[in-house]
C-alpha positions in Angstrom: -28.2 -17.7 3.1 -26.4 -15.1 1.9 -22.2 -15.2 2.8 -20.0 -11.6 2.9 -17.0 -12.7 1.1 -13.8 -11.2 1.9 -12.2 -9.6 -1.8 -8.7 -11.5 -2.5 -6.1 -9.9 -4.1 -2.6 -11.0 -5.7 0.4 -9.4 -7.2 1.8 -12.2 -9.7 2.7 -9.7 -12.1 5.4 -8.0 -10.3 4.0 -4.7 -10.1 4.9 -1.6 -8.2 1.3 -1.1 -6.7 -2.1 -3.3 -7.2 -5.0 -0.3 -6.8 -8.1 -2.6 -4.8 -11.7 -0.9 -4.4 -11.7 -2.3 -1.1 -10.0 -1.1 2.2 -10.4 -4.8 3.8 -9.6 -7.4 2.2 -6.9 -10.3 1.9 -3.1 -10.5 -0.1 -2.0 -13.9 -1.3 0.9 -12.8 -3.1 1.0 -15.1 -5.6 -1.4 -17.2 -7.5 -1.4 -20.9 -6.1 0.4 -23.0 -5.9 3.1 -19.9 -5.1 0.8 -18.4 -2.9 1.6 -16.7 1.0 -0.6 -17.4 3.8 -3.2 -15.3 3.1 -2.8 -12.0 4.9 -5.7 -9.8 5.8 -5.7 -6.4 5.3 -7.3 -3.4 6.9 -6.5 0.3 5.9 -8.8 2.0 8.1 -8.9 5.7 7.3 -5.5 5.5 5.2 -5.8 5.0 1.5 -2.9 2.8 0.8 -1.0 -0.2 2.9 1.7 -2.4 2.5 1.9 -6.4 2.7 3.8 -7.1 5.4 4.5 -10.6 3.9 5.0 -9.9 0.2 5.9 -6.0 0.2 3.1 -5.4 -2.5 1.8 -1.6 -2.0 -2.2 -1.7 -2.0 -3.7 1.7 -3.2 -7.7 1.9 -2.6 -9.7 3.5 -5.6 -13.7 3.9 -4.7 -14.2 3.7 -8.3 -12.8 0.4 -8.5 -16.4 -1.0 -6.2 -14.5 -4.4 -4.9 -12.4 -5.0 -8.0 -8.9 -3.8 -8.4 -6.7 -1.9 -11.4 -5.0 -4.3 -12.9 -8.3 -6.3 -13.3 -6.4 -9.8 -13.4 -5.0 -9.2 -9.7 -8.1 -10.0 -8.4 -8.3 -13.4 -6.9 -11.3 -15.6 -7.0 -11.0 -19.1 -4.5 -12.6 -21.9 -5.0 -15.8 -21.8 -2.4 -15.1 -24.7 0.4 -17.0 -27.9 -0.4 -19.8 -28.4 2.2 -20.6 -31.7 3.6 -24.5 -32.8 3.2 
C-alpha cells in the first residue's frame, strides 16, 4: 500500500527563510530532541508563510519538487513501527 507522506521541514540553522518545494507541509523547528510540536502548514495560493510557533519564513520554489533550499532543512522521521 502505498502512504502520502506529508514533507517535514526544520530551521536548525537559524536562517532568515527555508525555501520548501511544497505549499503543505509540516515545521518542526528544530531537529529532535529541540523540536516544536509539529505544525502543519498550508499556503494555499500564497507563495510564502510564516510559523506561527517558531517565526521561520517558508518561501515555496516549484523547482525545489518536495525538497527545500538549504537541502539539510529537510526533515526525514523515523516511519512508526507497526504491530504484526
Amino acid at each position: 500500500m502505498t502512504e502520502h507522506v506529508t514533507p517535514h521541514f526544520h530551521n536548525q540553522p537559524g536562517l532568515p527563510e527555508v525555501r520548501v518545494g511544497a505549499k503543505e507541509f509540516m515545521c518542526v523547528g528544530a531537529l529532535p530532541p529541540f523540536d516544536h510540536p509539529h505544525i502543519f502548514i498550508v499556503m494555499g495560493a500564497d507563495n510564502d508563510a510564516i510559523c506561527p510557533y517558531c517565526s521561520t519564513h517558508y518561501v515555496y520554489d516549484e523547482h525545489l519538487h518536495g525538497g527545500s533550499e538549504p537541502a539539510e532543512c529537510a526533515f526525514h522521521p523515523e516511519p512508526a513501527s507497526r504491530a504484526a
